[in-house]
N, C-alpha and C positions, 0 to 999 in steps of 0.2 A: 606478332604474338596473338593467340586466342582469347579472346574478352568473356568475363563472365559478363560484366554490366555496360552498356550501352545506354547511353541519356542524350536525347538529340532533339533542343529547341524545348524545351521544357519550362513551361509558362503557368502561370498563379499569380491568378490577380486580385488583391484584397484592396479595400478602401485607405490610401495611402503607402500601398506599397504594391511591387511587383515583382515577381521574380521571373525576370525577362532571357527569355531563348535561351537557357544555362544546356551547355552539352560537354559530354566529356567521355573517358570509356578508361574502364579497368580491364585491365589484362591480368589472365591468371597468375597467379606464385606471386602477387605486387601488392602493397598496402598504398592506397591513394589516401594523405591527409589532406582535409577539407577546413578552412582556417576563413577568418573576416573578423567585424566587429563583430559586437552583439547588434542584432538586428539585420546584418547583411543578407542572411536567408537562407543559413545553412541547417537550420532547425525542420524550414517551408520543404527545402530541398529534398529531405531523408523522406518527411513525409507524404511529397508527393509520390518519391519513387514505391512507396510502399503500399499506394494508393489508399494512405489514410485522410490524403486530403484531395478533392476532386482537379485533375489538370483542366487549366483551360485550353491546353494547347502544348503539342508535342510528342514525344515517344520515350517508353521506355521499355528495352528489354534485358532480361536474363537468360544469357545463354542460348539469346536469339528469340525465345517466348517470352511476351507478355506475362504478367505475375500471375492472372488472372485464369490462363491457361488451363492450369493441372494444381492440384494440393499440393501433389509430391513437390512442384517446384517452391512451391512454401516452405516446406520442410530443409527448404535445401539454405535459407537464408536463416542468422541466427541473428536476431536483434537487441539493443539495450540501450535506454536512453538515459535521458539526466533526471531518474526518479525512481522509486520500484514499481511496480506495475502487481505486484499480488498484495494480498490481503494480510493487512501487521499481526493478523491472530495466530496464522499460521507458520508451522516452521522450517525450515530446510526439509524435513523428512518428509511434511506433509505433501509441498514439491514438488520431489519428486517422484509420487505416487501420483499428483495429477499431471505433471507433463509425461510420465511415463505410458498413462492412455492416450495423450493427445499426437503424441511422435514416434511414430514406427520403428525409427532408429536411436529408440534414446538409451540411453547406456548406464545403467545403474552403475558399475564399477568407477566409470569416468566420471559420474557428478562425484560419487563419495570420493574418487582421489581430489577434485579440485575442493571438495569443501575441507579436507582433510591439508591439502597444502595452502588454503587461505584463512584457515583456522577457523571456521566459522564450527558452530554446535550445531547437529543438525535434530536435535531436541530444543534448543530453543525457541520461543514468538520474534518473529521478526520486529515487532515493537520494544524489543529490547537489543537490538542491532545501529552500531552509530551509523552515521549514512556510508561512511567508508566501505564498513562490514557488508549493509544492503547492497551495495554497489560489486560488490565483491559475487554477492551471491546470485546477482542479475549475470553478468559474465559468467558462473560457472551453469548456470543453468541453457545461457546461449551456447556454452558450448558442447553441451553434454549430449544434443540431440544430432550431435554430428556434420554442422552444417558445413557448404564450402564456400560461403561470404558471408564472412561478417561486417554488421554494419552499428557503427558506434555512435551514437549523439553524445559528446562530452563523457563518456563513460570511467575517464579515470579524473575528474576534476575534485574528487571528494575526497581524494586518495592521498594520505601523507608519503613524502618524495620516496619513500625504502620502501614502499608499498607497490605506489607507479611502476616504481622499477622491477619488479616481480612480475605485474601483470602485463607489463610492456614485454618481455621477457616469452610469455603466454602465446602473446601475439607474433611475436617472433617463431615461435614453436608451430604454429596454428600454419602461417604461410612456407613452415619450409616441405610442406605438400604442395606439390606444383599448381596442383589443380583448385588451391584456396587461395581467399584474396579477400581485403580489409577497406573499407571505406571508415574513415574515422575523420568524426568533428571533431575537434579541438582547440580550446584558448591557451592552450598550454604550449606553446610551437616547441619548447627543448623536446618534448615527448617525442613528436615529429621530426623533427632534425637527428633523433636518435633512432627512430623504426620507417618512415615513411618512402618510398621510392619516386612516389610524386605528390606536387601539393598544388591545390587547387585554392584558389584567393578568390573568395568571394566577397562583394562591394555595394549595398546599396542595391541587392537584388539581381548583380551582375555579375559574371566570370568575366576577372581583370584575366587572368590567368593560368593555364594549368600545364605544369613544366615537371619533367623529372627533380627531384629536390638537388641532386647533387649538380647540376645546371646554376641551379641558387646560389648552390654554398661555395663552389668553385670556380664560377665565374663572373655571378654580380659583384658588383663593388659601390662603395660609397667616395666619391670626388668630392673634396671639401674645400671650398675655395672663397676668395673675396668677390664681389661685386665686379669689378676690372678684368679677372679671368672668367665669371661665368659667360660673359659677353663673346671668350673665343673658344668655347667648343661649341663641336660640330653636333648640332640641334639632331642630328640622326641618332646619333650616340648617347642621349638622353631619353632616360627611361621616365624619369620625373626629377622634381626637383622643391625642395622645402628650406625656405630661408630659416635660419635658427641663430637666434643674437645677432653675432657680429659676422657668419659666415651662408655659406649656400653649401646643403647638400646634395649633392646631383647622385643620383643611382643611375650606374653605366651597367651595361649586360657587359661588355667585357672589359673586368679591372687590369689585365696586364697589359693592354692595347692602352688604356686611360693613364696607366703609369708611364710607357715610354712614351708619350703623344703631350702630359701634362707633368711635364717633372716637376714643376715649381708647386703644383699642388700635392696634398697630401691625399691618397688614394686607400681606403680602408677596405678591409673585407666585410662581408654583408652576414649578417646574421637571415633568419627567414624575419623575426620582429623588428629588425632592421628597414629590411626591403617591406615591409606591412606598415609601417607607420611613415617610412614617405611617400608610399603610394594614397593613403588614408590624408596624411596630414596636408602632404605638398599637390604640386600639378605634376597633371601627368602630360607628357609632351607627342607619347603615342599611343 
């Protein structure tokens, strides 16, 4: 498949942390979610791909150029992070009268449809918008200039769940042009387990991981066993493992192989915060 985004060895090194050789690549029509703790580096990530913060090391391209390139390929990314970025005195209207000079393709009809189906005023000051609202109005403005990758830092975490679900809905809408595709941070993983095609696990500055999502949900599993059986499986088939009370939960990449192979254990399915919190909490064995 054709990659809009390519990230390869992509390096930021601040005093106390690093975010060491992370690479990965989206392919068009595909929404990549990007998940970790707080802190892991998925904030460092966004920002160096967008060269807000300086790389020490590595690459990245869109659509084969460097960002740096051409304007137009600016124009071609729509961004929103976990804050608004414009001025509380102005309103929706004013908005779009200054991104309407700054983007060649931007679309008066389509900002007023999305302010119109997010319900925002577009008379109103933004200082009178709850952060939801703002959040709302960051997304319809990233959309309105037409771009074909969006890129999300936490963009729906402000969001009540009948909210989410609307604008998760957006982004569904967005990529079913072939040619668009979604990079999105999120602490929220159902949001992800409901839109995302792969998910990217970042750790303490590292990519643990980055798998198609339904790889995740269909074939990790969680083995729950006593002390006596974790002794006899087979150390290949352990993905990590995290004692809890009285039991050990092993996460196996494939649950129906660990059901016939461990009948006497109990073999669950994996959720994505499932598989996140024994890889965080427990060892990892590969």
């Amino acid at each position: 498949m054709e990659e809009i985004l390519q990230v390869k060895n992509l390096t930021k090194k601040y005093d106390g942390f690093t975010l060491d050789h992370i690479s990965f690549s989206i392919p068009k029509g595909t929404i990549m979610g990007m998940v970790g703790e707080n802190g892991a580096g998925k904030s460092t990530t966004i920002r160096a791909l967008l060269d807000l913060v300086k790389k020490d090391a590595g690459t990245v391209s869109f659509w084969g150029n460097s960002l740096s390139s051409s304007k137009k390929l600016k124009e071609e990314i729509g961004v929103v992070f976990d804050g608004i970025s414009f001025y509380e005195t102005l309103t929706p209207a004013n908005i779009g009268k200054i991104l309407k000079a700054s983007y060649r393709q931007w679309d008066d009809r389509l900002y007023q449809g999305y302010l119109n189906r997010f319900e925002l005023a577009s008379d109103k000051e933004i200082k009178t918008f709850s952060k939801g609202m703002k959040m709302k109005l960051c997304i319809a403005a990233a959309l309105s200039h037409r771009p074909k990758l969006l890129i999300l830092d936490e963009a729906t975490s402000g969001l009540d769940p009948v909210m989410r679900s609307d604008i998760l809905d957006v982004f569904l809408e967005f990529v079913e042009n072939d040619d668009h595709s979604i990079l999105m941070s999120s602490h929220i993983t159902t949001d992800l387990e409901k839109i995302a095609d792969y998910i990217a696990f970042l750790h303490q500055g590292k990519l643990l991981f980055c798998r198609k999502k339904d790889e995740l949900r269909y074939h990790y599993g969680i083995l729950r066993c006593g002390e006596s059986m974790l002794g006899q499986i087979d150390k290949n088939e352990i993905l990590a493992v995290q004692k809890d009370h009285f039991q050990w939960n092993v996460l196996v990449q494939n649950k129906e192989l660990a059901r016939k192979k461990y009948k006497a254990a109990i073999v669950d399915d994996a959720s994505i915060d499932d598989i996140l919190m024994i890889y965080v909490k427990g060892e990892r064995m590969k």
